[in-house]
FIDOKE-71382 format. One record per residue: chain; z, x, y of N, C-alpha, C in turn; residue number from 1. Coordinates in pm, 1 decimal, always signed. Layout:
REM residues N
PT   unit        n_Z        n_X        n_Y       ca_Z       ca_X       ca_Y        c_Z        c_X        c_Y   pos
PT      A          Z          X          Y          Z          X          Y          Z          X          Y   NUM
...
This chain:
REM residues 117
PT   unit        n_Z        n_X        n_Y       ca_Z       ca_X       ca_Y        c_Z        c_X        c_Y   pos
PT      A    +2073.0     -264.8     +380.2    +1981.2     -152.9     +389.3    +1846.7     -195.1     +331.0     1
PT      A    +1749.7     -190.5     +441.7    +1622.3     -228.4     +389.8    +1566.5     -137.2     +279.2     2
PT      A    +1501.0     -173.2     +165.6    +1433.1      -58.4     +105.9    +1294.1     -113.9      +62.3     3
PT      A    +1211.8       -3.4      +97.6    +1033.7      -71.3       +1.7    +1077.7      +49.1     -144.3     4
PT      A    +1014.6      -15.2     -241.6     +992.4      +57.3     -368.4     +860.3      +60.0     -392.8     5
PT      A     +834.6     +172.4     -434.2     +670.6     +167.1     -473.4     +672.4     +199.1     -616.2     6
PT      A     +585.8     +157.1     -672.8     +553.3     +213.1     -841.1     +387.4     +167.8     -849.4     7
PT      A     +319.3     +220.1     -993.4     +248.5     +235.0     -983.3     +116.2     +353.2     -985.8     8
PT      A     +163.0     +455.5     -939.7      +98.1     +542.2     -870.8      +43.8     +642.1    -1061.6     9
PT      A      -29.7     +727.6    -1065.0     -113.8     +772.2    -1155.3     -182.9     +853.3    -1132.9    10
PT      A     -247.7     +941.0    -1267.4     -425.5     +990.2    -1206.3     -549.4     +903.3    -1295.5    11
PT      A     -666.3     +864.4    -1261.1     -711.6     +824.4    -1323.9     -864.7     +880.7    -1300.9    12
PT      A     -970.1     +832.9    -1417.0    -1079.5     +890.2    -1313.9    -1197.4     +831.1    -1260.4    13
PT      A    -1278.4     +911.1    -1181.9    -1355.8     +832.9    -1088.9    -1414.6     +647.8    -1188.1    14
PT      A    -1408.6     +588.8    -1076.6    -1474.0     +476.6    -1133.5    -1364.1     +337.8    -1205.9    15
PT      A    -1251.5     +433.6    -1235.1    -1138.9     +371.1    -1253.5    -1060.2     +255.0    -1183.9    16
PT      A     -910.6     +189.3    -1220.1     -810.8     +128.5    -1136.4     -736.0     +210.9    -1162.0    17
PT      A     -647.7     +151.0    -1055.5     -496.3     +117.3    -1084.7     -414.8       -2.6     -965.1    18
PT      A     -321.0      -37.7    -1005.2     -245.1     -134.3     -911.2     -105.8      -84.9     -853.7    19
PT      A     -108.3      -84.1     -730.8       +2.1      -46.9     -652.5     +113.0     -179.4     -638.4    20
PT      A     +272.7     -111.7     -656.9     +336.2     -240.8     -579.0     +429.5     -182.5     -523.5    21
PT      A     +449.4     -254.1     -426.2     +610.6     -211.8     -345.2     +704.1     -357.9     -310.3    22
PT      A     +800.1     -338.0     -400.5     +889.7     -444.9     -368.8     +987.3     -414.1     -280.2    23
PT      A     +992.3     -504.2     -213.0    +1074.9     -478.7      -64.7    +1212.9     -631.5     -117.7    24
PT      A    +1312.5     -506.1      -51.5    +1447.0     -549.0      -82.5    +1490.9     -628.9      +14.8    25
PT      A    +1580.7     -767.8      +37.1    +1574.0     -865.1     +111.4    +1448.3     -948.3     +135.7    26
PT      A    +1404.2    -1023.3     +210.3    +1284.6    -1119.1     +218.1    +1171.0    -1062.0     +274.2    27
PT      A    +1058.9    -1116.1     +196.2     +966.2    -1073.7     +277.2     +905.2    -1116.2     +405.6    28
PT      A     +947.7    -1205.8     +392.0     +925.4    -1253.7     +546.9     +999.4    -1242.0     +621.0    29
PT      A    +1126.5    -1143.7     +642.1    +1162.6    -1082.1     +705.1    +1045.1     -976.2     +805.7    30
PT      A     +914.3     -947.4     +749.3     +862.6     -820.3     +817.8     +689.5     -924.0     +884.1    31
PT      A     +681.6     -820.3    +1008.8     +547.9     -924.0    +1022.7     +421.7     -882.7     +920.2    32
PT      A     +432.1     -755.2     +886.5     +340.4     -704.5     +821.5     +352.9     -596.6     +722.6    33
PT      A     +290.5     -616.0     +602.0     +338.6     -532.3     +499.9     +193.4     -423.0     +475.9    34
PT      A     +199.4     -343.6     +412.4      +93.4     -281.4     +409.8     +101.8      -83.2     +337.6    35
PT      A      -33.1      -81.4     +310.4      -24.2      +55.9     +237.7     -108.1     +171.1     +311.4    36
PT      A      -23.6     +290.4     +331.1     -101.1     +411.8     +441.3      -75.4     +528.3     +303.2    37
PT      A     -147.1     +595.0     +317.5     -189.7     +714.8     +240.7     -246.7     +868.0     +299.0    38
PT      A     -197.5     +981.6     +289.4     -175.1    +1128.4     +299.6     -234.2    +1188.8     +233.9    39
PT      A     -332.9    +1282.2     +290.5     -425.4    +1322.3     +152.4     -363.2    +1489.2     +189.3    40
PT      A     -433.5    +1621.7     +117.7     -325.8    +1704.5     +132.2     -409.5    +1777.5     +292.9    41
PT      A     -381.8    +1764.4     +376.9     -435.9    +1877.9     +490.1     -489.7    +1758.2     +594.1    42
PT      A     -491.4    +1612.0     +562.4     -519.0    +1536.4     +670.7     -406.9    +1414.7     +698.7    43
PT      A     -433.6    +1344.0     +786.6     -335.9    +1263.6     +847.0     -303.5    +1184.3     +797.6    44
PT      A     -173.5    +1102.0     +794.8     -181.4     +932.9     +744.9     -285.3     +819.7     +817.3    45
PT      A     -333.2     +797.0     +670.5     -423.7     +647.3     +760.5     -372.5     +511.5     +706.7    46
PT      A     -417.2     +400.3     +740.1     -376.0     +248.3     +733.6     -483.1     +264.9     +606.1    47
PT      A     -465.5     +226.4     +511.4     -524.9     +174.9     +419.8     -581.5       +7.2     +373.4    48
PT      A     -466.5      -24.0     +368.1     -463.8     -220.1     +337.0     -317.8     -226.8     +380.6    49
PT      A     -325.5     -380.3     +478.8     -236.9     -412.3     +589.6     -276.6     -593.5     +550.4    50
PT      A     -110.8     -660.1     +502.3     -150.8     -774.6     +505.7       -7.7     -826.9     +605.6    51
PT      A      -53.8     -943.4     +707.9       +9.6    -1007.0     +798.7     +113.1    -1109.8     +715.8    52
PT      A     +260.6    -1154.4     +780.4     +307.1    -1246.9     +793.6     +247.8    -1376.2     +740.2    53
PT      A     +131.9    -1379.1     +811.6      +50.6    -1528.3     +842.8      -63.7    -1503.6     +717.6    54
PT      A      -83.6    -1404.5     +678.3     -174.8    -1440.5     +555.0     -311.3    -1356.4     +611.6    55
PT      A     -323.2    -1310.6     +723.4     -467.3    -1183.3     +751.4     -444.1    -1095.6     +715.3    56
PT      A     -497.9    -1029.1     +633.0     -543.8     -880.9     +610.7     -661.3     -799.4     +669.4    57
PT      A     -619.9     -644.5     +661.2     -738.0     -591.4     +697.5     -732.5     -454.7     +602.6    58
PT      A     -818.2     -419.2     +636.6     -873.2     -298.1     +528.9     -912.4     -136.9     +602.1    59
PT      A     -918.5      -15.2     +582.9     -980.2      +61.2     +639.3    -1130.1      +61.8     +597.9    60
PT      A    -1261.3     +121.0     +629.3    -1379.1      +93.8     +589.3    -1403.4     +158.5     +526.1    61
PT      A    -1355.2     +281.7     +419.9    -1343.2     +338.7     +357.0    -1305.6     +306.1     +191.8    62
PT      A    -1231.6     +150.3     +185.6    -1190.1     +111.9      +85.8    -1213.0       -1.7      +96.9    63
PT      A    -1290.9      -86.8     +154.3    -1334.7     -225.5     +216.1    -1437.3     -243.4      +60.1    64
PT      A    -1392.0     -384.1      +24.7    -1477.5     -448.9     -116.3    -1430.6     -355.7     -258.0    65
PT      A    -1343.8     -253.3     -211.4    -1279.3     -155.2     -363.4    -1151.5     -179.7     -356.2    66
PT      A    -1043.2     -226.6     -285.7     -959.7     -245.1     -249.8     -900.4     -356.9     -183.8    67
PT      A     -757.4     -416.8     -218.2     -746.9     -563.7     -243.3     -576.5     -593.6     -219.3    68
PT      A     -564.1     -583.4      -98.1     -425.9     -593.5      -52.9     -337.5     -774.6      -96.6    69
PT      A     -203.2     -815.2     -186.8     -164.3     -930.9     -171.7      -39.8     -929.1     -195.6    70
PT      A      +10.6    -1041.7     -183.2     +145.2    -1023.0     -221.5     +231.5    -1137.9     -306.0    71
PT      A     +340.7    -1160.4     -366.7     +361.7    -1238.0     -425.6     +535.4    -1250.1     -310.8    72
PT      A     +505.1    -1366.0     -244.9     +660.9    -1436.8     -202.6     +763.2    -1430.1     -268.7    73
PT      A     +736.3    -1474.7     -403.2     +891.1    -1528.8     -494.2     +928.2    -1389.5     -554.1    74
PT      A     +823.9    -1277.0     -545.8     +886.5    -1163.1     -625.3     +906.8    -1053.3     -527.5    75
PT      A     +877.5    -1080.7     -391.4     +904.2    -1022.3     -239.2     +830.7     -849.9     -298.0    76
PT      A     +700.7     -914.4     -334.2     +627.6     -778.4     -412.7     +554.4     -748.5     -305.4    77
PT      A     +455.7     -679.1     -266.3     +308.2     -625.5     -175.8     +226.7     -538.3     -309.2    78
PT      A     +138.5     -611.5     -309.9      +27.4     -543.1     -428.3      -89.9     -429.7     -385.1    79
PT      A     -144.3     -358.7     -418.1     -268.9     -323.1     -388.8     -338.3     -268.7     -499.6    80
PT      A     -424.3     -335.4     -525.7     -532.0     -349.6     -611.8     -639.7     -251.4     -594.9    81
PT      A     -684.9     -159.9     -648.2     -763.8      -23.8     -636.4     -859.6      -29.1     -796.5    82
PT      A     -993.6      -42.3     -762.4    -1095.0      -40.3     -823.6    -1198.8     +105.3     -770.0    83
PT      A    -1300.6      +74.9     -878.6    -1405.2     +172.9     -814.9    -1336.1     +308.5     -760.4    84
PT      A    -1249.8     +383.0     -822.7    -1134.3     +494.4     -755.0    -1267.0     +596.7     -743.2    85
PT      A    -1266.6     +653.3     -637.0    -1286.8     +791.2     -584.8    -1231.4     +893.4     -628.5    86
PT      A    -1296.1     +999.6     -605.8    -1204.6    +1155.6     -573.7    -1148.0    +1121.8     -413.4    87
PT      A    -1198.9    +1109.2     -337.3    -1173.2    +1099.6     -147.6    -1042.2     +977.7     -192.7    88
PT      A    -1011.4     +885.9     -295.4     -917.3     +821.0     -285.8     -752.4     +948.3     -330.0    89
PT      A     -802.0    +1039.3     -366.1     -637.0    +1090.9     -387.4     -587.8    +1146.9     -275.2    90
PT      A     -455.3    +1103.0     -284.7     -338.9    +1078.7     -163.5     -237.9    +1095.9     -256.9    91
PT      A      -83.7    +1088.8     -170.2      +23.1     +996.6     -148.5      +16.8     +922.6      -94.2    92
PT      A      +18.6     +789.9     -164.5      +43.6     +642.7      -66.7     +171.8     +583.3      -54.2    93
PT      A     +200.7     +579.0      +86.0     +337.6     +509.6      +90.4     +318.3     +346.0     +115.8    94
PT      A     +374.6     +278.5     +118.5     +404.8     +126.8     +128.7     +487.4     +129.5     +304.8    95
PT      A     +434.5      +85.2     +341.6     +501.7      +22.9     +473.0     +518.3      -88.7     +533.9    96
PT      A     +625.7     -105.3     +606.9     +671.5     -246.6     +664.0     +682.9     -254.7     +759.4    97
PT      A     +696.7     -340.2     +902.6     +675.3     -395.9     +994.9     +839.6     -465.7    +1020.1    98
PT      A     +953.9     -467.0    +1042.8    +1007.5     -549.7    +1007.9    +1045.9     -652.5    +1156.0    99
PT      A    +1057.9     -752.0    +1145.4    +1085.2     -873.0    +1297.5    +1190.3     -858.3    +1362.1   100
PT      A    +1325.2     -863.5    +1306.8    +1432.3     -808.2    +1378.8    +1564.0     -706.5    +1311.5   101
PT      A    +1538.5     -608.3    +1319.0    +1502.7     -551.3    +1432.5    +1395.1     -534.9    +1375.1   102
PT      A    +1270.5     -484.2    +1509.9    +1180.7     -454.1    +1559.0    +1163.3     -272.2    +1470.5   103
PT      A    +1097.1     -268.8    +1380.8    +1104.9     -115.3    +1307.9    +1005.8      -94.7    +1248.5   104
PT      A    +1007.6      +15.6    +1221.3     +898.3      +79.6    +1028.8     +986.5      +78.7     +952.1   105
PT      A     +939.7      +60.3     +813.0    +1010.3      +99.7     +710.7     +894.0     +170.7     +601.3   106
PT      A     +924.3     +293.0     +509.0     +874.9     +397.8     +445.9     +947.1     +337.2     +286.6   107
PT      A     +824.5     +359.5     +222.1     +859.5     +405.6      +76.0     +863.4     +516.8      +90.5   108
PT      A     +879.7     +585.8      -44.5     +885.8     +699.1      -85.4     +784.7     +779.6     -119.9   109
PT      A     +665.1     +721.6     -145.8     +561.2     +727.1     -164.0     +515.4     +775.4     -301.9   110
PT      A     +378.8     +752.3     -379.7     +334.8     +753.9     -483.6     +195.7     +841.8     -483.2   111
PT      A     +209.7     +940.7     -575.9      +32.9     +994.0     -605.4      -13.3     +951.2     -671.7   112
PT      A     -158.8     +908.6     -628.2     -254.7     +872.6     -665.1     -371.2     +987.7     -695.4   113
PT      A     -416.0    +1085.6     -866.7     -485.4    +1165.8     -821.0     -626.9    +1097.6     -900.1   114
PT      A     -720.2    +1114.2     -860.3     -858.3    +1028.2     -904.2     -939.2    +1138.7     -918.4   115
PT      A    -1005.1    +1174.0    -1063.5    -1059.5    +1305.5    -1103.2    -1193.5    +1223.1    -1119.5   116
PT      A    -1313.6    +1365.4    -1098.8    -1463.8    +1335.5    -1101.3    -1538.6    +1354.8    -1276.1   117
C-alpha cells in the first residue's frame, strides 16, 4: 500500500518559512513525479512545486523564486521549502505522486499552512 506522509505544516507570519515533507513509502523512484498542490478555502486545487523522476522541476508563478521543491533519494523524502510566506500562501497542501506502474495519483492527507499579516 502506497502511502505519501506529509508533516510540517504550521501558521506562521507574513515574511516567514516553513519546510514541507512528504515521505513516500516504498521507492521513490517508483513515481515519475512527485510534487505539492494546495486548497485554499473557496478555490480550487493548484500545482504548486512538481519535481520529475529525471531531476526537472517546475513551479506555479505565484511561488516562483519563494519556493523550492527537492528531494532526498536515500530518505525517499519530497521537500518543499517555503520562504517569503504570504497571506495568499494559506491552504491545505497535499503532497502528490505520479506513480509508473501502475499508472496512478497518490494523495497525502494534507497539511495547513496558515500565514498571518
Amino acid at each position: 500500500q502506497v502511502q505519501l506522509v506529509e508533516s510540517g505544516g504550521g501558521s506562521v507570519q507574513a515574511g516567514g518559512s516553513l519546510r514541507l515533507s512528504c515521505e513516500v513509502s516504498g521507492s521513490i523512484f517508483s513515481f515519475s513525479a512527485l510534487g505539492w498542490y494546495r486548497q485554499a478555502i473557496g478555490r480550487q486545487r493548484e500545482l504548486v512545486a512538481q519535481i520529475r523522476r529525471i531531476g526537472s522541476s517546475k513551479y506555479a508563478d505565484s511561488v516562483k523564486g519563494r519556493f523550492t521543491i527537492s528531494r532526498d533519494n536515500a530518505k525517499n523524502t519530497v521537500y518543499l521549502q517555503m520562504n517569503s510566506l504570504k497571506p495568499e500562501d494559506t491552504a491545505v497542501y497535499y503532497c502528490n505522486g505520479e506513480s509508473i506502474n501502475p499508472v496512478r495519483e497518490y494523495w497525502g492527507q494534507g497539511t495547513q499552512i496558515t500565514v498571518s499579516s
